[in-house]
C-alpha positions in Angstrom: 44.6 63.3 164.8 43.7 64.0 161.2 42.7 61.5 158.1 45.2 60.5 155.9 43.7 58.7 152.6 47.3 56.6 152.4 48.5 53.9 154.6 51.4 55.7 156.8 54.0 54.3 158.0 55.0 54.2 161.0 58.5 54.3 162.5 60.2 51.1 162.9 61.9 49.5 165.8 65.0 50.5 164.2 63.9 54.3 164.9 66.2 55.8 167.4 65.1 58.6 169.6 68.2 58.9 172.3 68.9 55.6 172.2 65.3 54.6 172.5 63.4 52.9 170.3 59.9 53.7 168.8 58.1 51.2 169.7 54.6 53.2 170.4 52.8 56.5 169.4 53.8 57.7 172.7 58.2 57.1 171.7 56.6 58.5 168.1 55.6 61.4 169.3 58.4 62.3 171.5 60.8 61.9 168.5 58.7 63.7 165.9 58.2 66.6 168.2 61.7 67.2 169.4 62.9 66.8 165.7 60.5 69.1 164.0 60.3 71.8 167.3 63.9 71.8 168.0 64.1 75.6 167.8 60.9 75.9 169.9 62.8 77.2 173.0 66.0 78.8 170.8 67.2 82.4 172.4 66.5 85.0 170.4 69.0 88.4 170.6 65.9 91.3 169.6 68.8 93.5 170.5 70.3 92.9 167.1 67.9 95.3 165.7 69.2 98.4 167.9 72.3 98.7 165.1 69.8 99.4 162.3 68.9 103.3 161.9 65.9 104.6 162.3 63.7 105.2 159.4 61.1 108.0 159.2 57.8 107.0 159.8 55.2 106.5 158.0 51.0 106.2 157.9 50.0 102.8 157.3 46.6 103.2 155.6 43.2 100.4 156.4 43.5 97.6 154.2 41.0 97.7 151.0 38.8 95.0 149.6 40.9 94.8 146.7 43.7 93.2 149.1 41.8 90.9 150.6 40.3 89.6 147.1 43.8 89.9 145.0 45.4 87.6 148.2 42.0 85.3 147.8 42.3 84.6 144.1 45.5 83.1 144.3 44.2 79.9 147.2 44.0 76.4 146.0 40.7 75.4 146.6 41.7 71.8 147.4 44.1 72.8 150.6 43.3 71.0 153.2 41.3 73.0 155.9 42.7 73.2 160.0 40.1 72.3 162.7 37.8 75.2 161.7 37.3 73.0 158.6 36.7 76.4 156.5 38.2 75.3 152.9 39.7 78.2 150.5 36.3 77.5 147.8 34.0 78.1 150.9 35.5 81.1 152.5 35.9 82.5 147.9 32.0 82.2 148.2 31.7 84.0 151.9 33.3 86.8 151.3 32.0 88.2 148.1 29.2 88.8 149.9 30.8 92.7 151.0 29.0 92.7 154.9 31.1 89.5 155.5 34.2 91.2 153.9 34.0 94.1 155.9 34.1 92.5 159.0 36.8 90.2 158.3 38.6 94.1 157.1 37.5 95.3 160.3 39.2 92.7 162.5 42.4 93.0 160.5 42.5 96.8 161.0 41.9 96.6 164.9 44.8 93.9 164.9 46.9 96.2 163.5 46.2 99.1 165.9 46.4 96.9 168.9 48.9 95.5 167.9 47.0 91.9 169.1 46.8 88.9 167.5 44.4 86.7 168.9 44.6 83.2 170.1 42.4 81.6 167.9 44.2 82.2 164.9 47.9 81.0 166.4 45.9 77.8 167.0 47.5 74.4 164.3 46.9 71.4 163.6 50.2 69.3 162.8 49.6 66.7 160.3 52.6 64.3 160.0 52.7 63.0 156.8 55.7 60.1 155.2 57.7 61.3 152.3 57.0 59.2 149.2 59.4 56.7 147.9 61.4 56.1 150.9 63.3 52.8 151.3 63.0 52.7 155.4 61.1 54.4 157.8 63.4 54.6 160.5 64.7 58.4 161.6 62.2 61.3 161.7 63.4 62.7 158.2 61.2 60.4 156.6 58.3 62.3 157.8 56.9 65.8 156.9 54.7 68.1 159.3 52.6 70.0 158.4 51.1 73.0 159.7 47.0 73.6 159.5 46.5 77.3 160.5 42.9 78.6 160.9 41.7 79.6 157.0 40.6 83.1 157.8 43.8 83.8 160.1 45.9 82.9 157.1 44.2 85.1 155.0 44.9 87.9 157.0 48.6 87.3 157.3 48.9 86.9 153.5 47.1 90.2 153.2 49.6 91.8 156.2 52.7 90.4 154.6 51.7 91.9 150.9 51.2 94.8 152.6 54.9 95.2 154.8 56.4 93.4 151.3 55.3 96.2 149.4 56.6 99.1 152.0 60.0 97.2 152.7 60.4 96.9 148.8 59.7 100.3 147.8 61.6 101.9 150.5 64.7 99.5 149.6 64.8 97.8 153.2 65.6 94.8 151.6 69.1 94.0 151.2 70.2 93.3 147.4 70.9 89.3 148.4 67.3 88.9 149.8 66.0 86.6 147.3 64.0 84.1 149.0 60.5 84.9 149.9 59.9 88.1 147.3 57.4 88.6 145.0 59.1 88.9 141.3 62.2 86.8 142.6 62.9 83.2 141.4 65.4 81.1 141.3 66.6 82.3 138.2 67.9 85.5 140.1 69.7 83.6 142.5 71.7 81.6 140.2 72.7 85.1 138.7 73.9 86.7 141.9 75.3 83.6 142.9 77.4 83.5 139.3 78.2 87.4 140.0 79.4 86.7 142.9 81.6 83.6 141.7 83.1 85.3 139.1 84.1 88.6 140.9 86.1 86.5 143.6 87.7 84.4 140.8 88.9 87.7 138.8 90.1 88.9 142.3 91.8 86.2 142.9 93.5 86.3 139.4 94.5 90.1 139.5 96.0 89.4 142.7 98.3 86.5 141.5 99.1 89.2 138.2 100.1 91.6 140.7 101.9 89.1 142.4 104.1 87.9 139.6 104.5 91.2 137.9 104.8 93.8 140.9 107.0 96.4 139.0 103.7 96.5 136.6 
């Protein structure tokens, strides 16, 4: 259990998790954890991937110190740390000493050949938190979790994902409607494709009733 510097509220009697009510942290838990891990056990078809071609290969260079200091500029120092308790400010301070950075380099690149990712990094802490201004806390939606990942292990996936970003970008992998998750991509694009797309079925729609009317035209 983690600090929380509000008072939280807790689920009341009225809380229904299948047909029983929360009446302790034990019924609490039960419900938060089904709601919020319902897709913990969910089937997924890997087989899907078998009807994309095959793309050449290509070398996938060590990762620079540059990386690892571009993806560190951009922490909030005031996140809250996992159970390492390493914040953002601390670990800015660590690793401009180069030694430090070179190991922390060193352990990404050996992930990356072996393909491992160790234990200690898939390691959380789930803080469950109440969403402000709620009138009732009676059903799980009330509630937020979140999700404290060890500080260096986060690191390294920012510094992996700006990495596979950059190669899926600029080898146009991404499909033209991918707009969530991209660097230079907002929301502003996706109220443009989403008008595009709008209007195109609309002047189908109207060409089709023309034809319709007219067909000797």
């Amino acid at each position: 259990m983690s600090s929380y510097p509000l008072p939280i509220p807790m689920l009341t009697p009225g809380g229904i998790d299948h047909n029983k009510q929360c009446l302790n942290i034990d019924n609490l838990w039960n419900t938060l954890h089904s709601t919020f891990n319902i897709a913990l056990h969910h089937h997924i078809d890997i087989y899907i991937l078998d009807e994309i071609a095959d793309k050449p290969t290509s070398p996938w260079p060590a990762f620079s110190k540059e990386e690892f200091r571009c993806a560190l500029f951009n922490y909030n120092n005031s996140s809250v740390p996992s159970s390492d308790k390493l914040t953002w400010s601390h670990l800015k301070i660590i690793l401009k000493d180069d030694e430090c950075l070179n190991i922390i380099i060193h352990i990404t690149n050996t992930c990356i050949n072996l393909g491992y990712w160790p234990l200690h990094f898939k390691k959380s802490t789930t803080v469950v938190i109440p969403k402000l201004n709620k009138k009732l806390y009676d059903f799980p939606k009330s509630f937020r979790p979140i999700v404290l990942l060890n500080t260096i292990g986060k690191l390294i996936e920012k510094v992996i994902r700006e990495r596979l970003q950059f190669n899926i970008a600029s080898n146009n992998f991404i499909h033209p409607s991918q707009l969530s998750s991209l660097k230079f991509k907002s929301i502003i694009d996706m109220d443009i494709a989403l008008r595009y797309c709008t209007h195109s079925h609309h002047q189908i729609r109207v060409d089709q009733e023309y034809v319709y009317k007219y067909p000797c035209l």
